[in-house]
N, C-alpha and C positions, 0 to 999 in steps of 0.2 A: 205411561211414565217412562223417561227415558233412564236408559242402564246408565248406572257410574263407568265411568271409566276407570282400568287401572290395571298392572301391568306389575308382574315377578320377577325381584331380584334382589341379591344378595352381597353384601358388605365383606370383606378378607382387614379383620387387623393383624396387630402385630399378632405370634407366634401361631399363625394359622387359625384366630380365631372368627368365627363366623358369628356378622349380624345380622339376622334376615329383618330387610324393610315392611315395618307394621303393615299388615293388607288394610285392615280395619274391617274384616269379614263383617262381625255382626252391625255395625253403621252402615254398608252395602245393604246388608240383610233389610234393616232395620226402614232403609229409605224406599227401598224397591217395594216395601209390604206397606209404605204410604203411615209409617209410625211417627217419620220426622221431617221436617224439612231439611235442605241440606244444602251448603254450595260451597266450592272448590276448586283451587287451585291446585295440582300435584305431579311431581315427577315420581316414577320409578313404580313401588307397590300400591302406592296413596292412592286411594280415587280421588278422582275429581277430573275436572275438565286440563289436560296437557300444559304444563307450566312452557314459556319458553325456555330457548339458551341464551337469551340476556340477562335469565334472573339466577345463572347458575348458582349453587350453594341455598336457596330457598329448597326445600323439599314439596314442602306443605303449608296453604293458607288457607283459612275456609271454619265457616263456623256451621252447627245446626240447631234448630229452633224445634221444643217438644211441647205440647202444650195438653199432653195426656200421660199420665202414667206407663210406664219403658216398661219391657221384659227382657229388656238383654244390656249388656254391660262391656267395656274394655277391661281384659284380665290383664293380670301382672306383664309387664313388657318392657322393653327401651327401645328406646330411639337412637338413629344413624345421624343425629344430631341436637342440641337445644333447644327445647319446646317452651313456648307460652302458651299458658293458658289463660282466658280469660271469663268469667262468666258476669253475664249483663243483667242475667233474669235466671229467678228459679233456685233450687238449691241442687247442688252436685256433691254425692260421695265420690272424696276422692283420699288417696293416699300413694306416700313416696317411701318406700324403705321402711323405718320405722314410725314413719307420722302419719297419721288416719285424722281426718276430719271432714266436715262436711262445707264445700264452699258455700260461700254465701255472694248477695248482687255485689259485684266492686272488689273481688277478691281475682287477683292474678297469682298465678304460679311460674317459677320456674324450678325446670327439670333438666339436667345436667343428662348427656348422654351415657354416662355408666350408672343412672340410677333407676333399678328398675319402681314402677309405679302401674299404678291402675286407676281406672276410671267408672264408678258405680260400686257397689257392695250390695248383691254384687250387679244391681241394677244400675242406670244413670237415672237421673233425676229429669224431672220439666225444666225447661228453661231453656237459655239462649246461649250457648255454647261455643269460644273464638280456641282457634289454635295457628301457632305456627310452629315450623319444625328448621332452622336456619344447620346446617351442616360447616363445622369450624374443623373440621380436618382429624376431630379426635373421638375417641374410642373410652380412653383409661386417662384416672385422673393427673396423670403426670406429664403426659403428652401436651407439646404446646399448640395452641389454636393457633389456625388458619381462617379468617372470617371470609367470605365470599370479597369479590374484588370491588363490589358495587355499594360495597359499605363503605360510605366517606367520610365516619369522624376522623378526628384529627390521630394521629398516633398517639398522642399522647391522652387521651380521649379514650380511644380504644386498649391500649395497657390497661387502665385502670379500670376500666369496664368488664373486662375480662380477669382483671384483679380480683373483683367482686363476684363473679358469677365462679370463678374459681376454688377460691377460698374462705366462702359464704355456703353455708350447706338449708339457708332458711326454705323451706319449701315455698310456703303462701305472703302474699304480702295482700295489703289493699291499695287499691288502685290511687292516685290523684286527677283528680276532674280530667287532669289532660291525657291522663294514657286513657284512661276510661272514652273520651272525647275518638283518641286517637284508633283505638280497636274497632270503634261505631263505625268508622269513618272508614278502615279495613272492608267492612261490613260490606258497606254501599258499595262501594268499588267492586266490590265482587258479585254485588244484583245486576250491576248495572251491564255488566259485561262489554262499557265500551270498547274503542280501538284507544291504545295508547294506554289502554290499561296494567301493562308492565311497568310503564315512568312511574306511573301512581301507584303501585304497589311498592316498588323498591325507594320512594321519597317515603311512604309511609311507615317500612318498616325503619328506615331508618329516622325518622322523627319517633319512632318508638324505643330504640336505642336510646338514642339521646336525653330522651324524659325518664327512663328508670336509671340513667348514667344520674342525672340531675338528683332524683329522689335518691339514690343511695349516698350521692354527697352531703346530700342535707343529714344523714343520718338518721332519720325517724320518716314512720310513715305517717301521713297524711291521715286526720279523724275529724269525725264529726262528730261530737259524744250525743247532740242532739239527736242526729237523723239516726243513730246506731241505739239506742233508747226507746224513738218510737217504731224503730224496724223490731225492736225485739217483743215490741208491747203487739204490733200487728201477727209475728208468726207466734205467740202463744194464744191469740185470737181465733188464728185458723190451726192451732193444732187440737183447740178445744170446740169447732166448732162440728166435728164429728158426731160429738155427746146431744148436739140441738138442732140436726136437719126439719125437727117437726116444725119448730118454729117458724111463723111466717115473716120472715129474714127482708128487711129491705137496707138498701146499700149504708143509708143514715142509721139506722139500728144498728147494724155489722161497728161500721164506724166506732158510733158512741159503747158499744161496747168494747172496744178495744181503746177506749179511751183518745180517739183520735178525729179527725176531721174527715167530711167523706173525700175530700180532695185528697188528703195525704194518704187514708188507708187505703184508697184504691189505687195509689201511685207504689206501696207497698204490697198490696195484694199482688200487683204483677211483677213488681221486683222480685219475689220468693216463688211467684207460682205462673208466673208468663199468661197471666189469668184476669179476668174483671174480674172482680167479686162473685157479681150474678153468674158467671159462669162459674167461677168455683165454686158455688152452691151447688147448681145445677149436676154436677159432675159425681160429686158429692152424693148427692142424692138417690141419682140411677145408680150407684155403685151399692148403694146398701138398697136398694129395691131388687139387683140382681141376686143381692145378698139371700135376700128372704124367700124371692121366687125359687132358689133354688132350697135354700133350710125349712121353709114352710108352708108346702104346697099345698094346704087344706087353705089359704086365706085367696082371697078373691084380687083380681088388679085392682079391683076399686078400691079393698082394702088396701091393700098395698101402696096406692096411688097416693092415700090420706094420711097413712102413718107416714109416709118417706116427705111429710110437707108440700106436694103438689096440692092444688088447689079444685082441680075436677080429674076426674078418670081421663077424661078424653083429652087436657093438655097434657098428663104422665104420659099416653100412648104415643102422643104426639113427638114428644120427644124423649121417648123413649126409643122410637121405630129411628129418630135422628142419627141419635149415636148408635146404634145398636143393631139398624136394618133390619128388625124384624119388630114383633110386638110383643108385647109381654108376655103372652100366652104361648107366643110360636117361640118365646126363648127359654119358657120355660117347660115347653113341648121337648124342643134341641136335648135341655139337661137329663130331661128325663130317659131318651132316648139312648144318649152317652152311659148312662147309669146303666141301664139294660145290656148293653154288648161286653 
């Protein structure tokens, strides 16, 4: 696995105050131990792969995709410039100053450079996670912005844009089809690692500009009461379905229990959990069989294999040895072993 890149150093504002540029240690940590996927564009502290100097005032673009439960988080911080955030999949604790809440698919953020925030409480969540970090020249909220030179709204475009992100303290918004279209599309551009890849980055953030300029003139954000209805009918589905791993769960059962179609709930099971269904059983499962091997070692895998809903001993080992690289017995050998020292 190749190392992030990334490189120390440090911000001077006004009255001598120092802002050192986010490292993002535990995301380093986090990717090098094969926790998350991850990819990146970044000047300065940022990992990621070397931004150029034609995209000067970009900091940081780059999202990561988690598809297992995190143990590490972004503590309280600011930024050496303007962040969006966007999240595609999965759910993210996140919080800005005084506002705490948990994103959800379709929900953007922005974060002002004198506002500190964090990311996870104090973990991060699964999901597919987008960021940029654009540097407008300022520090404190008085200070007037400078945008990169390669942002081409109109002036009178950009005053008001800046109006808004100025004098607007809303943390989270949701997204419209097109910012949502336009962060996917950030996305690729950054797998793909063509050449000419800077034109496509700096036409995109700036078609990202101009589509939150567009939603804040309309005044209201963009809803779908339907699809926000059966997204909530789907995550109290799988927040209940912890209570019913025994059950022999197929995709159409999941569904109609949550009162929904299997087309839609499994379009929603990975919106909240970057997940099939059957793998979020799956996962599910061996989590409360770790559970047991380690709280009640007089029971046998086989037992263990039937309460936790698998269907024979030898598919639980199977995939238990998947995720787990060991077998049941050798992980609940490990526990016992830790317990002893």
């Amino acid at each position: 696995m190749n190392k992030i890149k990334h490189q120390n150093i440090f911000f001077k504002g006004e009255n001598g105050s120092i802002y050192h540029a986010d490292a993002c240690l535990p995301l380093v940590d986090a990717f090098e131990r094969g926790k998350v996927e991850f990819k990146a564009l970044a000047r300065h502290s940022y990992p990621g792969d070397r931004l150029t100097e034609d995209t000067i005032g970009l900091n940081t673009i780059g999202y990561w995709s988690a598809t297992e439960i995190q143990d590490w988080g972004l503590g309280w911080h600011r930024n050496e410039g303007i962040e969006f955030h966007f999240l595609e999949s999965g759910m993210m604790p996140y919080a800005s100053e005084n506002h705490q809440t948990d994103l959800l698919p379709g929900d953007f953020t922005v974060t002002r450079p004198w506002q500190q925030h964090r990311v996870g409480n104090p973990n991060v969540g699964v999901g597919k996670f987008y960021w940029i970090i654009l540097d407008v020249g300022v520090r404190r909220p008085h200070q007037q912005w400078t945008w990169p030179h390669w942002i081409i709204l109109s002036d009178k475009d950009l005053q008001r844009l800046t109006l808004f992100f100025r004098q607007n303290d809303q943390p989270v918004w949701k997204a419209t089809s097109e910012i949502k279209e336009c962060f996917k599309q950030i996305g690729q551009t950054l797998h793909k690692e063509v050449e000419g890849s800077s034109s496509k980055i700096r036409l995109l953030v700036n078609e990202l500009l101009i589509l939150m300029l567009e939603m804040f003139e309309r005044g209201q954000m963009e809803l779908n009461e339907s699809l926000t209805d059966s997204l909530h009918s789907a995550r109290q589905f799988i927040e209940e379905l912890s209570s019913n791993l025994e059950y022999p769960w197929t995709i159409e059962e999941m569904a109609n229990s949550s009162g929904l179609g299997p087309t839609r709930f499994t379009h929603h099971c990975r919106q909240l959990t970057n997940l099939t269904p059957m793998q979020l059983l799956t996962k599910k499962r061996i989590e409360w069989a770790k559970k047991i091997l380690r709280e009640q070692r007089g029971i046998s895998a086989a037992k263990v294999a039937y309460t936790c809903g698998f269907a024979t001993s030898q598919y639980f080992s199977t995939v238990f040895k998947k995720y787990e690289k060991c077998s049941p017995q050798e992980y609940r050998n490990k526990v016992l072993q830790i317990d002893h020292v």
